[in-house]
N, C-alpha and C positions, 0 to 999 in steps of 0.2 A: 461037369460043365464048369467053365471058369467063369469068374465074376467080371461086370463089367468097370473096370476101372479108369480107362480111358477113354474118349472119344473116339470115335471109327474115323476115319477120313469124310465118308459120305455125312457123318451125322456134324463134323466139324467145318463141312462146306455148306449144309445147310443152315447152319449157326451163321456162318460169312453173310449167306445171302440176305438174314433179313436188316431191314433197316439198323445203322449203324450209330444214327445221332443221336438218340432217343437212351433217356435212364432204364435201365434193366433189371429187373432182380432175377437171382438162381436159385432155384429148392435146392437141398442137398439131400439126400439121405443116402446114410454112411454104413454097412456094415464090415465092423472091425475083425478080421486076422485073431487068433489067440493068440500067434506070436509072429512079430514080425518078418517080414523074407526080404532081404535084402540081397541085390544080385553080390557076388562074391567078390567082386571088384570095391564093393562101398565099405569105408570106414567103420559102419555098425554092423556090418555082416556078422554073423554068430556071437554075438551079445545078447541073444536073449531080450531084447527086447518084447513087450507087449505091442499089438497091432493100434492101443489107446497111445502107450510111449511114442509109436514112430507119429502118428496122425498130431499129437500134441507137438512133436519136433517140426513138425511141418508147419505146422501154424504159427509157431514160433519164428520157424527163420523165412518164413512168407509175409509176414504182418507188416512188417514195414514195405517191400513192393505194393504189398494190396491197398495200404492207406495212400502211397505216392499218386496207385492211379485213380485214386477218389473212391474205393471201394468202403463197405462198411456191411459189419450183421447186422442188419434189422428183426431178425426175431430166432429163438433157437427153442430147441423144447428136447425132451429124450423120450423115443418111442416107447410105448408101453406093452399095445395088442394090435394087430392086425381085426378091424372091427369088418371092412368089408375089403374081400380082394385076395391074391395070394397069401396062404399061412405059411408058407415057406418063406415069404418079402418081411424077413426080420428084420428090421436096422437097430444100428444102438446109436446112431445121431442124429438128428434132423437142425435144419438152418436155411435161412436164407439170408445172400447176400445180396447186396443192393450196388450199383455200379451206375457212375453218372452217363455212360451210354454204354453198345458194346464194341465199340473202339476200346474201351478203358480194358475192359474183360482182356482183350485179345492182345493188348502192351503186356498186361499183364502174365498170359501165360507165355507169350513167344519171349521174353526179359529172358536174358541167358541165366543169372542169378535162379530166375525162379526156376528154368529148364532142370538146376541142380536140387534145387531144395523140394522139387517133386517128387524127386525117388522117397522121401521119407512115406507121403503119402501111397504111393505105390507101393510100399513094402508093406503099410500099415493097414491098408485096404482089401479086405475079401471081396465086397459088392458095393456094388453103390449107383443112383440115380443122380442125376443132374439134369435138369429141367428150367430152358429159359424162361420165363416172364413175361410181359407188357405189364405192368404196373396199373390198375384201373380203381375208381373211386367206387368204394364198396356202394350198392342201391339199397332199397328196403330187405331185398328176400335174398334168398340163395340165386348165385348164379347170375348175378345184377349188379 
């Protein structure tokens, strides 16, 4: 079974639907490729890249898009154990980014620039989750 690395259409039209004006954060969790796959068209095709090489190249020449549309990481950690849930849902990054709404998100990925500098990510990428946000003021307990 292939990993999920992209958006489906349906999962990308129901990111559209929800409110647009509103700051948003995304969770990431990333699990990386031992070695990168670049379609054979792309300049790092069989280079031997690591799946950490291509996801750091990504980030690299995405950082300035991400900052233009107000984006930023608010928190990053590296997986360690799966305590409750699939033992199979291993990632080796976790992060969330934070976006002054998801207008910002979506300049962001439609930017033909970043159109290009995703394939890093996509070659560097085995699995991964991506999960919107509402942003809310933590309460006393769990779940508040």
């Amino acid at each position: 079974m292939s990993g999920s690395i992209d958006p489906t259409r349906p999962q990308f039209d129901a990111f559209k639907a929800l409110p647009r004006d509103m700051p948003i954060q995304m969770l990431n969790l990333v699990r990386l490729r031992a070695v990168a796959d670049y379609p054979k068209d792309h300049p790092d095709h069989g280079r031997g890249f690591t799946g950490l090489e291509a996801y750091r190249a990504y980030g690299r020449t995405t950082a300035d898009i991400f900052r233009r549309v107000g984006g930023r990481q608010i928190w990053a950690g590296r997986p360690e154990t799966v305590v409750t849930g699939p033992t199979d849902e291993r990632w080796d990054l976790a992060f969330i980014a934070e976006y002054p709404n998801a207008a910002a998100f979506l300049a962001m990925v439609t930017d033909a620039d970043y159109r290009e500098h995703v394939k890093h990510r996509q070659a560097g990428v085995e699995d991964s989750r991506l999960i919107r946000l509402s942003p809310v003021t933590p309460g006393e307990g769990f779940g508040e």
